[in-house]
C-alpha positions as CSV (number, residue, x, y, z in Angstrom):
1,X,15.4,-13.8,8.6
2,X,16.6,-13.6,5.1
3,X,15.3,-12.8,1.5
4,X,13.3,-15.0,-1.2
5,X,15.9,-15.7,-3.8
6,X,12.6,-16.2,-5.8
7,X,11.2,-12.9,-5.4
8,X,14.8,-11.3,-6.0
9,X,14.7,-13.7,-9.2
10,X,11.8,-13.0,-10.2
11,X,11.9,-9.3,-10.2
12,X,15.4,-9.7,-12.4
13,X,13.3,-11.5,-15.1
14,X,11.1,-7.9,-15.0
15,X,12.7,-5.3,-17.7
16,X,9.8,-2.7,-17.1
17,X,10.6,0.6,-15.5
18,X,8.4,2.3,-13.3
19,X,7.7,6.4,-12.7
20,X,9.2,6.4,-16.0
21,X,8.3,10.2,-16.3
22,X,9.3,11.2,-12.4
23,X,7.1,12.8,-10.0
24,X,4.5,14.0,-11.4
25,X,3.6,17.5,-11.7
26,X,4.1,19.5,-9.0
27,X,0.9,21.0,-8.7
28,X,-0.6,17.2,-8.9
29,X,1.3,16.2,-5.9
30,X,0.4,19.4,-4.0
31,X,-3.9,18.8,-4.7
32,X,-3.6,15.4,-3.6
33,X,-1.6,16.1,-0.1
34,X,-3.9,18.2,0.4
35,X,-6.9,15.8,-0.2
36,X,-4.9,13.1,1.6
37,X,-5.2,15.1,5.0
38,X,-9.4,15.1,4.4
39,X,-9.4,11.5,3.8
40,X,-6.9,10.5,6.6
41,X,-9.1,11.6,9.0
42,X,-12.7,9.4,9.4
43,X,-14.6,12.3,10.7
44,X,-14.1,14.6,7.5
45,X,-14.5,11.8,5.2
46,X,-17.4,9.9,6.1
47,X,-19.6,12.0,4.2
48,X,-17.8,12.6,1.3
49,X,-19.5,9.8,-0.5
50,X,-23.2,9.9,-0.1
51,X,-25.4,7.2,0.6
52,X,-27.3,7.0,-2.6
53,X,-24.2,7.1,-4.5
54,X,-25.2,6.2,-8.0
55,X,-23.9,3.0,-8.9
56,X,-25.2,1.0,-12.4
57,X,-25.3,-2.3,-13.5
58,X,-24.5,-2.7,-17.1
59,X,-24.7,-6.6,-17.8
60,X,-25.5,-9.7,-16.3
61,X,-23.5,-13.1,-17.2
62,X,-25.7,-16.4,-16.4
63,X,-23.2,-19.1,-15.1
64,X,-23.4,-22.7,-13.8
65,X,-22.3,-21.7,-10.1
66,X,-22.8,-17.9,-10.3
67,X,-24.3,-14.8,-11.8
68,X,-21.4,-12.2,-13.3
69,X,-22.9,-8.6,-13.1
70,X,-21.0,-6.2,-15.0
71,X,-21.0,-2.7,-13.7
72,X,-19.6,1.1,-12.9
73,X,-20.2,4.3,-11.7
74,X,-17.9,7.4,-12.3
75,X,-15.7,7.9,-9.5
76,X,-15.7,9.8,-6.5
77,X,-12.5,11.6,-6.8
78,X,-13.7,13.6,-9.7
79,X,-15.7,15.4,-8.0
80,X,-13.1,16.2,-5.7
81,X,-10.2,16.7,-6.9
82,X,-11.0,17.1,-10.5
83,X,-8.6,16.1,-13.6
84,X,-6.6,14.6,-11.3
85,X,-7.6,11.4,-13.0
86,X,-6.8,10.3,-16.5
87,X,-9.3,10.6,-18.9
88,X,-9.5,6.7,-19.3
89,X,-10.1,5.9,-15.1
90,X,-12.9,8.6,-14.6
91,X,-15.5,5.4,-14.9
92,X,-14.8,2.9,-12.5
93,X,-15.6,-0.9,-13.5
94,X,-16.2,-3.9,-11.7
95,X,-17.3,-7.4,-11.7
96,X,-20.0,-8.8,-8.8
97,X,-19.7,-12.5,-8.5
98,X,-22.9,-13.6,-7.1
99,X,-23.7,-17.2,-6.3
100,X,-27.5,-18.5,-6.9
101,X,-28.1,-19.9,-3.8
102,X,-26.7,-18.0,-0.6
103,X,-25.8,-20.4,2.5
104,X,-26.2,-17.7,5.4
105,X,-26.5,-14.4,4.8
106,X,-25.6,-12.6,2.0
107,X,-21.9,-11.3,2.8
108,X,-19.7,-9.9,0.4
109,X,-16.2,-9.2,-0.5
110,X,-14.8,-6.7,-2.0
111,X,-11.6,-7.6,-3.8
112,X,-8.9,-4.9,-4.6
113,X,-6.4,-5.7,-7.4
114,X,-2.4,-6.0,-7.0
115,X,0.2,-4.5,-9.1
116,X,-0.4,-5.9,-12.6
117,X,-3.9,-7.2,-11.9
118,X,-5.5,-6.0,-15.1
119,X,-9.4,-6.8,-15.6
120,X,-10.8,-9.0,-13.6
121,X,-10.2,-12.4,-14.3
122,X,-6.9,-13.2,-12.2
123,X,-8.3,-12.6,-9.1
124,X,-11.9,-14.1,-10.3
125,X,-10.4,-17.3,-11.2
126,X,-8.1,-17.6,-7.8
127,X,-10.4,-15.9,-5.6
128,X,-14.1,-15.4,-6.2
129,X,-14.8,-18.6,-8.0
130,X,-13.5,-20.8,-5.6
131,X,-14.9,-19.0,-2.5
132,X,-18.3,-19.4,-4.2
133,X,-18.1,-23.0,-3.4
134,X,-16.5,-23.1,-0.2
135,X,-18.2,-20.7,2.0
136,X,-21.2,-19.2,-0.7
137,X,-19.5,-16.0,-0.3
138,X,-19.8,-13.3,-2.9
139,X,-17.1,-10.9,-4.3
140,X,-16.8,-7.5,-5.9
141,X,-13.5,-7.0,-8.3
142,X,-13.1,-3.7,-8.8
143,X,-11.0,-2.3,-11.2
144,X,-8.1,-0.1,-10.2
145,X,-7.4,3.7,-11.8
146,X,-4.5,3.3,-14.6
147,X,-5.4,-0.8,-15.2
148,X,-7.7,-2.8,-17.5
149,X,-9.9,-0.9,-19.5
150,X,-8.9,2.4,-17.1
151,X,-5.4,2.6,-18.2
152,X,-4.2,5.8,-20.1
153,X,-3.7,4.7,-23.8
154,X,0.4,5.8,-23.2
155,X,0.9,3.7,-20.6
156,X,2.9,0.4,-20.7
157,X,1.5,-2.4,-19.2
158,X,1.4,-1.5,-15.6
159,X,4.1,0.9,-15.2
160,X,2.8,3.9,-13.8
161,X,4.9,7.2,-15.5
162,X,4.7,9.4,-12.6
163,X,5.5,8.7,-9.1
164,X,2.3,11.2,-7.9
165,X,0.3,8.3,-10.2
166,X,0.1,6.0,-7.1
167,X,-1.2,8.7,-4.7
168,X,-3.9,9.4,-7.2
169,X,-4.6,5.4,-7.8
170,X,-4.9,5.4,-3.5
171,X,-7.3,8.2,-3.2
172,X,-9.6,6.9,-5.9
173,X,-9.8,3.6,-4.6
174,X,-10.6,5.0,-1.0
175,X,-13.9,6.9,-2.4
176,X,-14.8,4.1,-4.5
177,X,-14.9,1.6,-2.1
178,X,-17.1,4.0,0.2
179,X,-19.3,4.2,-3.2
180,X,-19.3,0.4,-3.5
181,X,-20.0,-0.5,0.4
182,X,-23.0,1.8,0.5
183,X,-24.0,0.2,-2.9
184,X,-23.9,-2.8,-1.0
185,X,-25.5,-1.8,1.8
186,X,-28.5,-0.4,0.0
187,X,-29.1,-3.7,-2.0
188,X,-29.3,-5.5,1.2
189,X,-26.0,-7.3,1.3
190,X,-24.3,-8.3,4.8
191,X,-21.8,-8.5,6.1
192,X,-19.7,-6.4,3.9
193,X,-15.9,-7.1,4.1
194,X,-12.5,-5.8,2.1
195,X,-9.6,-7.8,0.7
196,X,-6.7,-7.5,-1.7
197,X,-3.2,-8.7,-2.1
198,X,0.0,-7.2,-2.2
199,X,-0.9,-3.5,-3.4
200,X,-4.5,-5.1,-3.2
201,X,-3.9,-5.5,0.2
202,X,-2.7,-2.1,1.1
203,X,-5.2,-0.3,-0.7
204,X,-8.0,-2.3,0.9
205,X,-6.1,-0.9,4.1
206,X,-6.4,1.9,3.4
207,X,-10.3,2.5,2.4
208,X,-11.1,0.4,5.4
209,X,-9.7,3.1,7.5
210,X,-12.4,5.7,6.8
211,X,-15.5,3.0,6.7
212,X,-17.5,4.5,9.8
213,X,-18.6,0.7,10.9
214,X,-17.1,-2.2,11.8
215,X,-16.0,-4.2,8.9
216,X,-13.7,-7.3,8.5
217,X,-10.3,-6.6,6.7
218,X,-8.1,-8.9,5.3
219,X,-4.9,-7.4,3.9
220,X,-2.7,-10.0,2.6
221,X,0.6,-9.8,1.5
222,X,1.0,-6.1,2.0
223,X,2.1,-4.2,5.4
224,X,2.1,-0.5,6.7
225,X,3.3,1.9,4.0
226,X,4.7,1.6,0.5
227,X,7.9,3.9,1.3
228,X,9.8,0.7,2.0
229,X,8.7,-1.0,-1.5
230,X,9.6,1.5,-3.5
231,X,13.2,2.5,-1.7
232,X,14.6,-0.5,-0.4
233,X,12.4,-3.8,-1.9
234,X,13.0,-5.2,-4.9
235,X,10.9,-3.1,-6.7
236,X,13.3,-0.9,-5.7
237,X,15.6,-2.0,-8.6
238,X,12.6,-0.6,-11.1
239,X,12.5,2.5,-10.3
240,X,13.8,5.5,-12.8
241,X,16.2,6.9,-10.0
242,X,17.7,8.7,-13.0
243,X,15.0,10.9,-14.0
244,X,13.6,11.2,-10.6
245,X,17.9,12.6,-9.6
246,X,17.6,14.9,-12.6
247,X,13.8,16.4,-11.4
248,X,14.2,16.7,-7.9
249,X,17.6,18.3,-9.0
250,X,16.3,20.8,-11.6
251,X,13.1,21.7,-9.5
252,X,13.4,23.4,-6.5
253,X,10.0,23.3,-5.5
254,X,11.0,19.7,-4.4
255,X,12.6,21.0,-1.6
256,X,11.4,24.4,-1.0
257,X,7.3,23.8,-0.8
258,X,6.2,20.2,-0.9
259,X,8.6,18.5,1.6
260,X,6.6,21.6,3.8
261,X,3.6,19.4,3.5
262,X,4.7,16.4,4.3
263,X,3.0,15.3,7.6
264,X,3.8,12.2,8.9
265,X,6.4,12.4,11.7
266,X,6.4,8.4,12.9
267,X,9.6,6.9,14.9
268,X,10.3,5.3,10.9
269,X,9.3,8.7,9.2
270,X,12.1,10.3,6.7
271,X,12.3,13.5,9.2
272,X,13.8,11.0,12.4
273,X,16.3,10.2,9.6
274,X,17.4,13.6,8.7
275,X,17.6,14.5,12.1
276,X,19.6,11.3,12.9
277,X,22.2,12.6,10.3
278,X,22.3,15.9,11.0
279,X,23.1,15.2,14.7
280,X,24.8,12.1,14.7
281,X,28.7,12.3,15.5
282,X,30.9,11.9,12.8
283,X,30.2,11.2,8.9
284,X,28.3,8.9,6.9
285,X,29.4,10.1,3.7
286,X,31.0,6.5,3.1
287,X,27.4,4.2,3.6
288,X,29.3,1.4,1.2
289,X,31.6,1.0,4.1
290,X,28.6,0.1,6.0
291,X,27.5,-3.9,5.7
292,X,24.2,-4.0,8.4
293,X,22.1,-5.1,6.0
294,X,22.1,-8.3,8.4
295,X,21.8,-6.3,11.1
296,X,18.9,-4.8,9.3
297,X,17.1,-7.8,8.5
298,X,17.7,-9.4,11.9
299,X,17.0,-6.6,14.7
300,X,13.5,-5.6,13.1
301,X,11.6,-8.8,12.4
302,X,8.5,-8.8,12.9
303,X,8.6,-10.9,15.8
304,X,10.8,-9.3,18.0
305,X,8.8,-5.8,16.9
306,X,6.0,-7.6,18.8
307,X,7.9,-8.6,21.7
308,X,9.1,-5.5,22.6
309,X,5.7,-4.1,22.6
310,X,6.5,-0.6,21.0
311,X,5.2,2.2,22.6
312,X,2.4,4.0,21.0
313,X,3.0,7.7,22.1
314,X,5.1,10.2,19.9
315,X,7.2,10.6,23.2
316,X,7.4,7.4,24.2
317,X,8.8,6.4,20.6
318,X,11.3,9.0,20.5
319,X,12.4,8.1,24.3
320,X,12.7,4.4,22.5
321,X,14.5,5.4,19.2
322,X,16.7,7.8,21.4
323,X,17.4,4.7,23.9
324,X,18.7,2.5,21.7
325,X,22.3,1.3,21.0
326,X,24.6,3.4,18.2
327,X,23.9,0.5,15.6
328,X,20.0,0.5,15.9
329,X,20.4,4.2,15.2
330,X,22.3,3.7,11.8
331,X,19.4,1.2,11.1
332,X,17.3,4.2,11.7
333,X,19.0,6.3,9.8
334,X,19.4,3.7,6.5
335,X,16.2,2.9,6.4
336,X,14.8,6.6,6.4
337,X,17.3,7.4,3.5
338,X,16.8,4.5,2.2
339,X,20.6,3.4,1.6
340,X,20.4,0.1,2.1
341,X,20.1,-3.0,-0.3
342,X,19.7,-2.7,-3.9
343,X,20.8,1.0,-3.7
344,X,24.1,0.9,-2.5
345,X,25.3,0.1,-5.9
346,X,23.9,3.7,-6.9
347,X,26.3,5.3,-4.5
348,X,29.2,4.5,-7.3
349,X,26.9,5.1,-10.2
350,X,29.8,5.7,-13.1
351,X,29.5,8.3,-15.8
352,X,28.2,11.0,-14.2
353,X,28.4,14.5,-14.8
354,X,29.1,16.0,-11.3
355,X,31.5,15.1,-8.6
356,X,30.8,12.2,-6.9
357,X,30.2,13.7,-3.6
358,X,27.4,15.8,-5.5
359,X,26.2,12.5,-6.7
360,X,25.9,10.8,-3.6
361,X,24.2,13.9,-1.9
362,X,21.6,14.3,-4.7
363,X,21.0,10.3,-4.6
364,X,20.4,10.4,-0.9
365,X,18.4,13.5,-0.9
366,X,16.0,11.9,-3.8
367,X,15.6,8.7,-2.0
368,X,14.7,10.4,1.1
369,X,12.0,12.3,-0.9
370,X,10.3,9.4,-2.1
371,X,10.4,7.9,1.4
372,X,8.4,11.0,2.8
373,X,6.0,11.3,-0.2
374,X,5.3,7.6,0.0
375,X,5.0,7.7,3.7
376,X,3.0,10.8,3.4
377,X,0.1,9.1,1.2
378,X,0.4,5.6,1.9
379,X,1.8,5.1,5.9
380,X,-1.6,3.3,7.6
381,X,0.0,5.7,10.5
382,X,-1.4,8.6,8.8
383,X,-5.0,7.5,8.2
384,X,-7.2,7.2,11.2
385,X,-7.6,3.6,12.9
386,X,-10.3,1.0,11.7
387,X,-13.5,0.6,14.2
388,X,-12.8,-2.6,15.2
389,X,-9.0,-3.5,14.3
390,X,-10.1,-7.2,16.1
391,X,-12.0,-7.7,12.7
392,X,-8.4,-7.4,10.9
393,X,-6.3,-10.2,9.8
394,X,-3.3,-9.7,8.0
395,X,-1.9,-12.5,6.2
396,X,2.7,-12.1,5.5
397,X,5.3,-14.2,3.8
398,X,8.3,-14.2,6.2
399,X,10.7,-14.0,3.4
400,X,8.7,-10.8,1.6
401,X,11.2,-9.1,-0.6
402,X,9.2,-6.8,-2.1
403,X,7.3,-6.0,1.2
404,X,10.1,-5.0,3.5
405,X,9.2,-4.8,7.4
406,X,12.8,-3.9,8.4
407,X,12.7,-0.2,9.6
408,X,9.3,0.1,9.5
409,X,6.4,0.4,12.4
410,X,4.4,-2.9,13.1
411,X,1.1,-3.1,12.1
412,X,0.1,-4.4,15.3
413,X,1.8,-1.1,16.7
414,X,-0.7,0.9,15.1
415,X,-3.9,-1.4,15.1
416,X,-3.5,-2.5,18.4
417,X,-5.7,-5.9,18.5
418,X,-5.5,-7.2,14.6
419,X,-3.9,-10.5,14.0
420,X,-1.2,-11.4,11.9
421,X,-0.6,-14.6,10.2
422,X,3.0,-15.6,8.8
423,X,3.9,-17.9,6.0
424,X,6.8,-19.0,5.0
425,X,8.3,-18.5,1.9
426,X,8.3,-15.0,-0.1
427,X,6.2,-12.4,-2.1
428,X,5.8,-15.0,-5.5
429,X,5.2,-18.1,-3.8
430,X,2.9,-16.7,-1.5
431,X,1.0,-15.9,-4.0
432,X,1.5,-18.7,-6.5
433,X,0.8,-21.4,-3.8
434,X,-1.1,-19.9,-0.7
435,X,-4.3,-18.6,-2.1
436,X,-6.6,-20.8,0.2
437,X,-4.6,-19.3,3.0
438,X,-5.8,-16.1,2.0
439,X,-9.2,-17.5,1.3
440,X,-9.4,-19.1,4.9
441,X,-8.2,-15.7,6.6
442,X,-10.9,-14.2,5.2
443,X,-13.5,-16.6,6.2
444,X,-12.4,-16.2,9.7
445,X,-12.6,-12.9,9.7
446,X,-16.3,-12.9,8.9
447,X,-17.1,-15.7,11.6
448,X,-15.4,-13.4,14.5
449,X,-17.7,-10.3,12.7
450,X,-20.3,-12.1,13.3
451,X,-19.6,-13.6,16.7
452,X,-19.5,-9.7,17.5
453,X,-22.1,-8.6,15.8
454,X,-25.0,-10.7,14.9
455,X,-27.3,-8.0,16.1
456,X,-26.5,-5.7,13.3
């Protein structure tokens, strides 16, 4: 399976850099780990968000099709985990799109926004408005931490400075859904559902996981963590590798405390592929001698993931990763230190200051950081599993560039029963062109909710 030559072109027409600033401050990213092991598990989240979560409506648009109602609500996470937040993405906004005359029901959808989805009128114009008049469905946009009117006045566009900013962004967006669903729920709306794309996608995911009902779930464009984005997608190539080198680098703290708190031990995790190298025979100090990016791309699609029928047991995926041939290892092994693709240009980075085995060692070290901290608060593995993961369908280009699957656990692995749906094309034109796919998924997804549970 090969590559969009879109998405890769597209993303080459994008100057902006992201985590601009690096990590984030160390104490930041050791508050939110720490959160992230209260809302990974269901049972200690339900009741962080009460019921009567106050929720206000501050406007009401009157349209031809639809009634706008513009609202917010201060979020969740700052009673938690205060100052975490900017100052500008304490207040939560949102639009509810509301038709005036229901077909069946009253159901809603809540629509989370995708990298550089600012305000609310992208996903409005392709989304809401149209499933107005096909189904009489209505939606809630919410606004994500650091976009719209909730981005810090420093920030350009949508590149977040610190790499700890996307942790923070996730953990908001978990609470205020809960706020929003209850909201929902009190106002006498049903069913209640969650959808997003791309980054939408995955933080719909993820808020979905600690929702103590059954609830339909419609990720599209987005798959199980965001390590693989960041490290070895496109995206990849926007990254300020540099500055985050130079941190991790100048900080031991990197090292010494947080890697300590890093959890997630999956047959993809960063840990398999530091044990890999530490035991593996012989050297891979020379990875630009390797070419299995191929081999990458062809062992671990999707498809043959499903085929095998990956065990779910920690023992039965080591047995499995232990099992397999030499070159599967080294896939292994690339993918947890992210070596492959755009970064093995960075191994011969020129003008540096230290030698370049120094160099190469602090490159793979830093890269193998970010794929434990991303894994740590974004891996779906590490959240608990939805109620009902029939109610699930998961909507993926084939050709996804900036959503690699290579390397990385199956959704179906860890939500045993949710569907997924595979277009082709890439990332862009998935989203350019295939919005009524998405809208369709979604629709489906609420008839097989309500096949199941009418009674509700």
């Amino acid at each position: 399976m090969g590559l969009s030559r879109l998405d890769v072109l597209y993303r080459r027409l994008l100057l902006t850099k992201l985590f601009i600033q690096g990590w984030g401050k160390p104490e930041d990213l050791k508050r939110i780990f720490e959160f992230r092991k209260i809302i990974g598990n269901r049972e200690r989240c339900k009741d962080l968000v009460q019921r009567d979560y106050p929720v206000f409506i501050d406007k009401v648009e009157d349209q031809t099709d639809c009634k706008i109602h513009n609202g917010h609500f201060i979020s969740p996470l700052e009673h938690f985990v205060p100052g975490i937040l900017p100052a500008e993405s304490v207040k939560a906004r949102f639009q509810f799109i509301v038709p005036k005359k229901w077909k069946r029901h009253r159901p809603v959808c809540i629509h989370l926004a995708g990298t550089g989805d600012h305000f609310f009128w992208r996903r409005r114009t392709l989304m809401a408005r149209p499933m107005i008049k096909e189904s009489g469905m209505a939606s809630l946009l919410l606004e994500n931490p650091y976009y719209g009117y909730r981005k810090p006045k420093d920030q350009l566009r949508s590149s977040l400075k610190n790499v700890s900013d996307l942790f923070v962004m996730g953990g908001a967006l978990i609470l205020e859904s809960a706020a929003l669903l209850h909201w929902l729920e009190r106002e006498g709306f049903w069913p209640l559902g969650m959808t997003g794309i791309s980054m939408g996608g995955h933080m719909a995911s993820l808020a979905v996981t600690n929702w103590p009902k059954p609830i339909p779930l419609i990720p599209c464009l987005s798959w199980t963590t965001a390590s693989s984005v960041f490290t070895t997608g496109v995206l990849s190539g926007a990254v300020n590798w540099r500055e985050l080198e130079k941190q991790y680098a100048a900080h031991t703290v990197y090292e010494e405390e947080i890697i300590s708190m890093l959890e997630y031990c999956g047959t993809d995790s960063f840990r398999m592929g530091q044990e890999f190298v530490k035991n593996a025979p012989g050297s891979f100090d020379s990875l630009s001698d390797l070419d299995l990016t191929h081999d990458l791309l062809d062992i671990h699609s999707p498809e043959r993931d499903h085929q095998m029928g990956l065990c779910s047991s920690r023992a039965s995926d080591s047995a499995l990763l232990m099992g397999r041939r030499e070159r599967d290892g080294l896939d292994q092994m690339l993918s947890a230190v992210s070596s492959s693709g755009p970064h093995l240009d960075m191994l011969h980075a020129k003008n540096i200051t230290w030698g370049p085995g120094q160099r190469q060692s602090l490159q793979r070290e830093s890269l193998c950081f970010m794929k434990g901290v991303m894994d740590e608060c974004t891996h779906i593995a590490n959240f608990s599993v939805p109620l009902d993961p029939s109610l699930i369908i998961i909507v993926q280009a084939k050709e996804d560039a900036y959503v690699p699957r290579t390397g990385v656990r199956s959704l179906q692995e860890i939500w045993p029963g949710c569907e997924v749906r595979y277009l082709k094309g890439g990332h862009i034109s998935a989203y350019l062109f295939k919005q009524r796919l998405f809208r369709q998924a979604i629709y489906d997804a609420y008839d097989r909710f309500l096949q199941k549970y009418s009674s509700l």
